[in-house]
C-alpha positions in Angstrom: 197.0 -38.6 182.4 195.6 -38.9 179.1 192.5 -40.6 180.0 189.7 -40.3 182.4 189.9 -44.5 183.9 190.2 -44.6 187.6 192.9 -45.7 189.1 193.7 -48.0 192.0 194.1 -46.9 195.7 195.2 -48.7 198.8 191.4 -48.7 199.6 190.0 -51.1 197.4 186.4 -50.0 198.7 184.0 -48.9 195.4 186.6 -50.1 192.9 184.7 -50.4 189.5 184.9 -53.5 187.4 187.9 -52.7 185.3 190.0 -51.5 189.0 189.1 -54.8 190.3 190.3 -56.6 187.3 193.1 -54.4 187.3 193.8 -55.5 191.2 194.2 -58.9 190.5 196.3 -58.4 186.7 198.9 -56.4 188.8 200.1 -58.8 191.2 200.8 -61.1 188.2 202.3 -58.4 185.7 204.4 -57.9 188.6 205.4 -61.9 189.2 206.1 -61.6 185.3 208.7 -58.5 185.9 210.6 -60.0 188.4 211.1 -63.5 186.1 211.5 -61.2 183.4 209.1 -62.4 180.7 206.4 -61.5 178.6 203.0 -62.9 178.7 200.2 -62.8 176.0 197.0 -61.3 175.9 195.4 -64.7 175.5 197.9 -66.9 178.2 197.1 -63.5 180.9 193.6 -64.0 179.8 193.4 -68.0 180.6 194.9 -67.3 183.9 192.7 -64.5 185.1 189.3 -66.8 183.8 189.0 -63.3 181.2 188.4 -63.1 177.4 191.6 -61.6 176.2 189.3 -58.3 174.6 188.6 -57.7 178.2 191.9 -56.8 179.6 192.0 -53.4 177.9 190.5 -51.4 180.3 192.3 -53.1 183.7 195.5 -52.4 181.7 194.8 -48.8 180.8 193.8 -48.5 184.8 196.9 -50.2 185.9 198.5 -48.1 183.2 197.1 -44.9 184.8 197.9 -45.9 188.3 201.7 -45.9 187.4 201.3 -42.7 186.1 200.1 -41.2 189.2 202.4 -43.0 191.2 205.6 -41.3 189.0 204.3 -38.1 190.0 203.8 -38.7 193.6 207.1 -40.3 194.1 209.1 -38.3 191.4 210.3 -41.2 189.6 209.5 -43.1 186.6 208.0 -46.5 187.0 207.8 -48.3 184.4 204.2 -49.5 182.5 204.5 -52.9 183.5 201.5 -52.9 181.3 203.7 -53.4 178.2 204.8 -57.0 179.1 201.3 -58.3 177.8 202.3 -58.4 173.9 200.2 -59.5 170.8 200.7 -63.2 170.4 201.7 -62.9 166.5 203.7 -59.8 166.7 205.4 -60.1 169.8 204.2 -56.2 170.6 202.6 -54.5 173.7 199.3 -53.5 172.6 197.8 -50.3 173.3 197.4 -50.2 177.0 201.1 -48.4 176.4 202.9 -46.0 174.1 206.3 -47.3 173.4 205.7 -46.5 169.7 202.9 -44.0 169.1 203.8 -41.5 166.1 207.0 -43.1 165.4 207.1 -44.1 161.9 209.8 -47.1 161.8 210.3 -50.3 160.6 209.9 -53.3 162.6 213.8 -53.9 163.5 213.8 -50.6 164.9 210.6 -51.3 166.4 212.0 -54.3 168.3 214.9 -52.4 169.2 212.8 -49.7 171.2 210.2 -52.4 173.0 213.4 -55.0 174.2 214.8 -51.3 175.7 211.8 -50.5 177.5 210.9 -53.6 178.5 214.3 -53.9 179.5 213.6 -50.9 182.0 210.5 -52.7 183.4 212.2 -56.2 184.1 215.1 -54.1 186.3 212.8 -52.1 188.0 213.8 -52.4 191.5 210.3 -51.0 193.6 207.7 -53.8 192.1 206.7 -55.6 195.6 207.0 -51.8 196.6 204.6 -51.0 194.2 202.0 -53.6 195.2 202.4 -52.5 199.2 201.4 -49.1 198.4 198.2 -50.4 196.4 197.4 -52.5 199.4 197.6 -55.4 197.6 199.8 -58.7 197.9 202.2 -60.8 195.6 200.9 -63.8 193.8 201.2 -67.0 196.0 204.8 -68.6 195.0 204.6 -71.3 192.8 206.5 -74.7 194.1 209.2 -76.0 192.2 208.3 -79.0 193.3 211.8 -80.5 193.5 211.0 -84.2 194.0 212.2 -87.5 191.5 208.7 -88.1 189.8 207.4 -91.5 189.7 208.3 -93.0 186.3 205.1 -95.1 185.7 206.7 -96.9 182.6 210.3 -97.7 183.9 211.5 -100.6 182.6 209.0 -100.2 179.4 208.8 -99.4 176.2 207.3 -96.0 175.2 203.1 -95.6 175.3 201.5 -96.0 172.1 199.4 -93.0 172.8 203.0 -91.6 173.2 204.3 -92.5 169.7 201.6 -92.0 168.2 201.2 -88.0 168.9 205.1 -87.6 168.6 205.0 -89.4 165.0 202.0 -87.2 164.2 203.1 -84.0 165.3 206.4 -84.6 163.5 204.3 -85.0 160.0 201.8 -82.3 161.0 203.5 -79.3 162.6 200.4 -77.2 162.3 199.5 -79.0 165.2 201.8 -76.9 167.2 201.4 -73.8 164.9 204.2 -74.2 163.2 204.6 -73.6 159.5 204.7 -77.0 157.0 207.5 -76.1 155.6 209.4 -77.6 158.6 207.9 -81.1 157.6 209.3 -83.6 158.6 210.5 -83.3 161.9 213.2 -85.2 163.0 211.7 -87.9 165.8 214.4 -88.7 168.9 216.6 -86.1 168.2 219.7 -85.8 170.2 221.1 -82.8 171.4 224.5 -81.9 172.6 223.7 -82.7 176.4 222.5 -86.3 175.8 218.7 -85.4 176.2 216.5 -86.8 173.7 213.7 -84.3 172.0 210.6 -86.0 170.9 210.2 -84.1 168.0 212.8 -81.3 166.3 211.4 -79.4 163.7 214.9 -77.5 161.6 215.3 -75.0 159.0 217.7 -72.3 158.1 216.2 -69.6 160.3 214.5 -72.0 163.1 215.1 -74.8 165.3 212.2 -75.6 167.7 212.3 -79.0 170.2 209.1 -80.2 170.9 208.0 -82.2 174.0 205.2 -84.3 173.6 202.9 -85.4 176.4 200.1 -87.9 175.8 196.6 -88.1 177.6 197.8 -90.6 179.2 200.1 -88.3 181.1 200.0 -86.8 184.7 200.0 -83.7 186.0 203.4 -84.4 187.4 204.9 -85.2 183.8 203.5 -82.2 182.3 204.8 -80.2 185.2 208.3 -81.6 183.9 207.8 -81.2 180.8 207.6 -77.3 181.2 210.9 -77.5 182.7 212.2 -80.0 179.8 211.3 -77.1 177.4 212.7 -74.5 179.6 215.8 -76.8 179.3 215.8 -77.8 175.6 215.1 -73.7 175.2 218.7 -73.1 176.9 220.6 -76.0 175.5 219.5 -74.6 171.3 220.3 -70.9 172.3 223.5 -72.0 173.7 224.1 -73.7 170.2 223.4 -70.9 168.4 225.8 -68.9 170.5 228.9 -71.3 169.5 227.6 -71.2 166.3 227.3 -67.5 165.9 223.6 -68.1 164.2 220.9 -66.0 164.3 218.2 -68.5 163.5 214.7 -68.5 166.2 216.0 -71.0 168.9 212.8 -72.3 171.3 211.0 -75.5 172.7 207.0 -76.0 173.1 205.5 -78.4 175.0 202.5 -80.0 173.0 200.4 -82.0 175.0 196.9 -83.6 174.4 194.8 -82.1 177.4 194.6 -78.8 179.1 196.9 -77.4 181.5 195.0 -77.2 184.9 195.2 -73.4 186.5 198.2 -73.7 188.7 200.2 -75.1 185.6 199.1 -71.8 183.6 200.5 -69.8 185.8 203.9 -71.8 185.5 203.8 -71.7 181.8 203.4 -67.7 182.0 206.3 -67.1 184.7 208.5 -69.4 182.9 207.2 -68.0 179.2 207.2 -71.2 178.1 204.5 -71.9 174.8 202.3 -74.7 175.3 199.9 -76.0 172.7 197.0 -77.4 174.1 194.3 -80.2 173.0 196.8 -81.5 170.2 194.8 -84.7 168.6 195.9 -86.9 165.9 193.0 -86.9 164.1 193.2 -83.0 163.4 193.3 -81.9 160.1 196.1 -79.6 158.5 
């Protein structure tokens, strides 16, 4: 190993603070694997309650842990560690060494991250990996397959609905976005029949937003996550029969926070919320 960190037994029994950190960041990474997504720094830190600085050292120990488990079962598993990626770059950070001393540019870059985390996602030991560390999956989330209760059937959309869609379309900072993009194309229909609030298009993007309201429940929100999950599939399919190679994704933009079980959706499904979105903010 080339640090001195502890590293995690079956005995959890004088764990430090960074190997009790790293107990409970595991279970997740691991939940992340096996949907085979990324999560940031800062969405792993909002569902652990952490500042993202302080996840350095329970990724280094889970990092380390790995690393004596290769050697004791005389295989290589993977750093799981490297899912958690810089929310700008797209990167791992430095809890993992993917690129250290390789002087190349950022295609090539790309190119040796999707292959290692490519490694990671098909890893076929993970739950094995938890069991020997004495420590437990993440609680399933439920799907929650049931017809939500449309509140405005029958009615025309909320003002408070409007409103933020119209805004966000004129304003796509609100949803970190750059203003070139403006305006966004309100009601936008895609191939399938379902209607985007707001599309945002350009030569090299095409981003569907979803737009929830204050006024909405947790219920709608919840569906809204899948909408983008959805809207996400239908552009990349597009761009397939189109043979483009233009950034195809959907963010949800809603007005409140997303309460902690809805977090932990967001980061399984990798979707990208934007939170607090108000249409008085200034761009």
């Amino acid at each position: 190993m080339s640090t001195n960190r502890p590293i995690l037994t079956k005995d959890p029994s004088g764990d430090n603070l960074s190997q009790k950190r790293a107990r409970v960041t595991l279970p997740i990474l691991v939940r992340q694997a096996m949907a085979s997504q990324r999560i940031t720094y800062g969405n792993l830190g909002k569902e652990l309650g952490l500042h993202h600085r302080a996840l350095r050292y329970p990724l280094g120990c889970i990092g380390d842990t790995l690393l004596e488990l290769s050697k004791r079962w005389q295989e290589d598993v993977p750093p799981i560690q490297g899912l958690v990626v810089n929310q700008s770059t797209g990167m791992p950070g430095g809890s993992v060494n993917f690129l250290y001393g390789q002087k190349i540019d950022s295609r090539q870059k790309e190119i040796i991250v999707q292959e290692k985390l490519g490694k990671i996602f098909s890893y076929p030991k993970w739950l094995k990996v938890l069991d020997e560390l004495g420590l437990s999956p993440v609680e399933s989330l439920n799907p929650q397959f049931k017809q939500p209760v449309d509140h405005h059937s029958g009615s025309s959309e909320s003002n408070a609905h409007k409103q933020l869609k119209d805004y966000i379309a004129q304003h796509p900072r609100s949803v970190e976005l750059n203003k070139s993009l403006t305006p966004g194309e309100t009601e936008f229909i895609l191939p399938s029949g379902d209607v985007v609030d707001v599309m945002f298009q350009s030569a090299r993007r095409r981003i569907a937003v979803e737009v929830k309201s204050h006024i909405s429940p947790e219920t709608d929100i919840r569906r809204g996550i899948f909408q983008c999950v959805k809207y996400r599939a239908i552009l990349r399919a597009c761009r397939s029969l189109e043979g483009g190679t233009y950034e195809a994704d959907a963010i949800l933009a809603i007005e409140g926070s997303l309460s902690k079980e809805l977090i932990a959706v967001r980061n399984t499904l990798g979707v990208k919320v934007i939170e607090n979105v108000r249409v008085e903010d200034s761009n």
